[in-house]
C-alpha atoms as one frame of an Amber mdcrd trajectory, in Angstrom:
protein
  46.783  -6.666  95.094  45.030  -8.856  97.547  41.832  -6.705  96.987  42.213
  -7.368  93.299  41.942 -10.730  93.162  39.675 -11.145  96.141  36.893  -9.274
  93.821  37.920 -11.378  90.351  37.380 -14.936  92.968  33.911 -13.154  94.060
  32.760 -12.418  90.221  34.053 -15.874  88.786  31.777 -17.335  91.867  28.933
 -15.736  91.067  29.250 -16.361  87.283  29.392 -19.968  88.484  26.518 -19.507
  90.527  24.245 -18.011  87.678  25.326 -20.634  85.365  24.161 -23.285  87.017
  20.343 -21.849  87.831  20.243 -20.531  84.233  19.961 -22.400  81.392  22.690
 -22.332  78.438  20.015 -21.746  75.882  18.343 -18.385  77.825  21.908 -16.912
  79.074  22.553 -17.126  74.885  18.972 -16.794  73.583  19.568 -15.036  69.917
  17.976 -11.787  69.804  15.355 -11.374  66.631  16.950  -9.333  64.104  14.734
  -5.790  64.454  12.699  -4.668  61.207  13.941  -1.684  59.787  11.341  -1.165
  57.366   8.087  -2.894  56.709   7.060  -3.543  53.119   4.183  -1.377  51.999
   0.937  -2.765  50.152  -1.201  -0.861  48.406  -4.811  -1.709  49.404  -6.336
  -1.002  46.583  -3.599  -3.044  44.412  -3.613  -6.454  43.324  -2.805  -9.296
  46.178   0.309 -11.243  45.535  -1.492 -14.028  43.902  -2.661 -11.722  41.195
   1.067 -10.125  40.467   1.782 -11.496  37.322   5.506 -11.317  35.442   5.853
  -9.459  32.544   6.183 -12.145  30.145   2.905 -13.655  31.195   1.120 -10.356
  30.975   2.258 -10.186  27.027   1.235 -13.882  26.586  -2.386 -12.775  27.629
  -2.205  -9.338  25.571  -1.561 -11.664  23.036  -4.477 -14.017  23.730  -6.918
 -10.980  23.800  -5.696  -9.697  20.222  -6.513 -12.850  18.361  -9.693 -12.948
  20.344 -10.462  -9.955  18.901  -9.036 -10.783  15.283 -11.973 -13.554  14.785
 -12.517 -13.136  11.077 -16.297 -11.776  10.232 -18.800 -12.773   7.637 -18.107
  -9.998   5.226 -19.735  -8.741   2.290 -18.533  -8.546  -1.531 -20.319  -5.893
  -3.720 -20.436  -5.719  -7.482 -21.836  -3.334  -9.991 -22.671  -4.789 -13.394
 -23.624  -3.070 -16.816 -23.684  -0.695 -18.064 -27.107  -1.373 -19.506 -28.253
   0.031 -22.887 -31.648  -1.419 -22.417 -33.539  -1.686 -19.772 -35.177  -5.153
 -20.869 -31.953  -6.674 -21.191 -30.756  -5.514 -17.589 -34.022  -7.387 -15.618
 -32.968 -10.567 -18.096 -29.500 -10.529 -16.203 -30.819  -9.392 -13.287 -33.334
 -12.712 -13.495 -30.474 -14.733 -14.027 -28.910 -13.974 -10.284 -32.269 -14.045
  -8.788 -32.591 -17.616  -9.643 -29.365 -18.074  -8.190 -30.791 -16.603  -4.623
 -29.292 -13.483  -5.172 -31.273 -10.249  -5.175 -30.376  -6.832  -7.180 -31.255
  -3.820  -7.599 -31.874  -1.631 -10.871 -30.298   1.752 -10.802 -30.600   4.420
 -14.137 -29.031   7.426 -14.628 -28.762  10.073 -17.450 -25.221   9.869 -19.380
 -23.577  11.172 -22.468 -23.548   8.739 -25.234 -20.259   9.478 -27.427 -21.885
   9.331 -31.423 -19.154  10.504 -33.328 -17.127  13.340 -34.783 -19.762  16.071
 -36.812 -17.998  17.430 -39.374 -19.893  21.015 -39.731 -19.982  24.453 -41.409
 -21.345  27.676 -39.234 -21.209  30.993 -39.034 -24.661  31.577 -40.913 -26.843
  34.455 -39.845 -29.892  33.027 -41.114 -31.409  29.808 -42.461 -31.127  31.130
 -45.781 -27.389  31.739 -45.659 -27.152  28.234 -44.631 -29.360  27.186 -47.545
 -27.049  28.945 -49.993 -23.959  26.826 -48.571 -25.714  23.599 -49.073 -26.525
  24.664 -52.693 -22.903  25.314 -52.795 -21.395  22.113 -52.038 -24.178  20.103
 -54.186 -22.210  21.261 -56.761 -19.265  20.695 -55.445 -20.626  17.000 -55.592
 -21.689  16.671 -52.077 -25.020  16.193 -51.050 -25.465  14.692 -47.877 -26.124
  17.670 -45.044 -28.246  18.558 -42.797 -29.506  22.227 -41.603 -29.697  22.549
 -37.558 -32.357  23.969 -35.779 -31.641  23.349 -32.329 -30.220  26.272 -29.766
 -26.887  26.951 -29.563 -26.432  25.975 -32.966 -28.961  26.666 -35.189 -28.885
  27.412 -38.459 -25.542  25.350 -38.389 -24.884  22.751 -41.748 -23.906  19.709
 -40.697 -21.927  17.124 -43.357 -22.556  14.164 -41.374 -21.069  12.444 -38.132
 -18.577  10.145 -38.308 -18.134   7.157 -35.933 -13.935   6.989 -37.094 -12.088
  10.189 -36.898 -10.130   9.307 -39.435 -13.357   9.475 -41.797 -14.098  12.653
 -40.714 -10.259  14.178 -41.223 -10.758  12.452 -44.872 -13.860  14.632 -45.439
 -12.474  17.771 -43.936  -9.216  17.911 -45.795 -11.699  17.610 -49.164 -13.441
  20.503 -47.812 -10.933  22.637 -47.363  -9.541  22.235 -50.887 -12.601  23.309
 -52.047 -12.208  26.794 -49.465 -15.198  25.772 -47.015 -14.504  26.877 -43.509
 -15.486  23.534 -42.061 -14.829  22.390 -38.812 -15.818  19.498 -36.450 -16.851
  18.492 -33.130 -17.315  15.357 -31.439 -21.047  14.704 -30.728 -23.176  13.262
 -27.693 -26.560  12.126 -26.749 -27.978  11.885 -23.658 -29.750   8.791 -23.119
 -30.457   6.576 -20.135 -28.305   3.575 -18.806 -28.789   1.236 -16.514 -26.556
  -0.492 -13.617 -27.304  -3.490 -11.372 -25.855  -3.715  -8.116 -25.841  -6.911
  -5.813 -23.874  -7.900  -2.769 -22.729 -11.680  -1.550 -21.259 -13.115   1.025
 -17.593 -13.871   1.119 -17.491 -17.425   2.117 -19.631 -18.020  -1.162 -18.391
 -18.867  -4.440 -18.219 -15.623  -6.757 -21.435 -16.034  -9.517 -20.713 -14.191
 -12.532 -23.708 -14.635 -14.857 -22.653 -12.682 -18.326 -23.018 -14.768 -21.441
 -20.681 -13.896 -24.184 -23.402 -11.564 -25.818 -23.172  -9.340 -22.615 -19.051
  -9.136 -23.054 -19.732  -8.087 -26.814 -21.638  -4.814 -25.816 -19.530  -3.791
 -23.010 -20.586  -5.400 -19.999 -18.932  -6.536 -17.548 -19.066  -7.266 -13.204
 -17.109  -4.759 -11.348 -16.310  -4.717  -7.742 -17.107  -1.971  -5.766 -16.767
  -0.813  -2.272 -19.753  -2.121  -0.252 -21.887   1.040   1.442
């Protein structure tokens, strides 16, 4: 028992003793907390100034798009005819080149609808066809014509009719009188005329027809620009 507390009186005294040459703040200095993991960085990646948040990174997507959205100086295109006459497409055509605006003439070859030909066939000859028309003379009807043309020739032809109607009137009469008549709309092919011309869209539209233009059919179409 003596032993005992002889060594606790020894420890105490040298606690003591190493108190009082060490200072409080070094016995207790607080040990830095050890890293378990350090952070990786990409090198390549952006530095931590550069990390933006997600909202801000939409706010400039959204800049960019209406960068890119700056309306253009477009073009408008229109077509205008069609043209029956070729004189009366370079008078229009002078009328927009006064106006600074420059077209161009374009033909092509078209059907032009005449009518409905009211008609009697089947002849093998020109005389046969000759005999018909000697027919309906008598019959009081004297307006005819013999084709020549392929396809249809030796063909009599009663006239062409602008109005259908006119030419159902004349057909029903024929068949009273037991003529095998028949019709057939007609065509010719003749040329027509188009101008084209192109603006630009931050101009005021020009539309140059006078009301003599309108009358025959004219008009100012827009068209797809090529």
């Amino acid at each position: 028992m003596k032993i005992f507390f002889s060594l606790l009186l020894i420890v105490n005294i040298a606690f003591g003793i190493t108190q009082w040459l060490m200072p409080y703040d070094q016995l207790f200095e607080e040990r830095p907390e050890i890293v378990v993991a350090e952070e990786l960085r990409l090198l390549d990646g952006p530095q931590e100034s550069e990390v933006i948040s997600e909202k801000e990174a939409i706010s400039k997507n959204d800049n960019k798009v209406l960068v890119s959205e700056k309306v253009t100086n477009q073009l408008l295109c229109y077509t205008i005819g069609p043209f029956k006459d070729k004189t009366r497409a370079l008078e229009v055509s002078g009328r927009y080149s006064g106006n600074q605006i420059k077209t161009r003439l374009k033909s092509s070859l078209e059907k032009d609808y005449m009518g409905v030909m009211v008609y009697i066939g089947g002849h093998k000859n020109r005389g046969e066809a000759v005999k018909t028309a000697i027919s309906l003379a008598t019959k009081g009807i004297r307006d005819y014509i013999i084709v020549s043309v392929e396809d249809e020739e030796n063909v009599l032809s009663i006239g062409v009719f602008g109005l259908k109607k006119n030419a159902d009137r004349l057909i029903g009469k024929l068949k009273k009188l037991k003529f095998a008549v028949k019709s057939m709309a007609r065509y010719r092919e003749r040329t027509i005329y188009w101008l084209y011309y192109q603006q630009s869209n931050d101009r005021e539209l020009l539309s140059l027809l006078d009301d003599g233009d309108i009358d025959k059919g004219i008009s100012q179409i827009s068209r797809q620009c090529s």
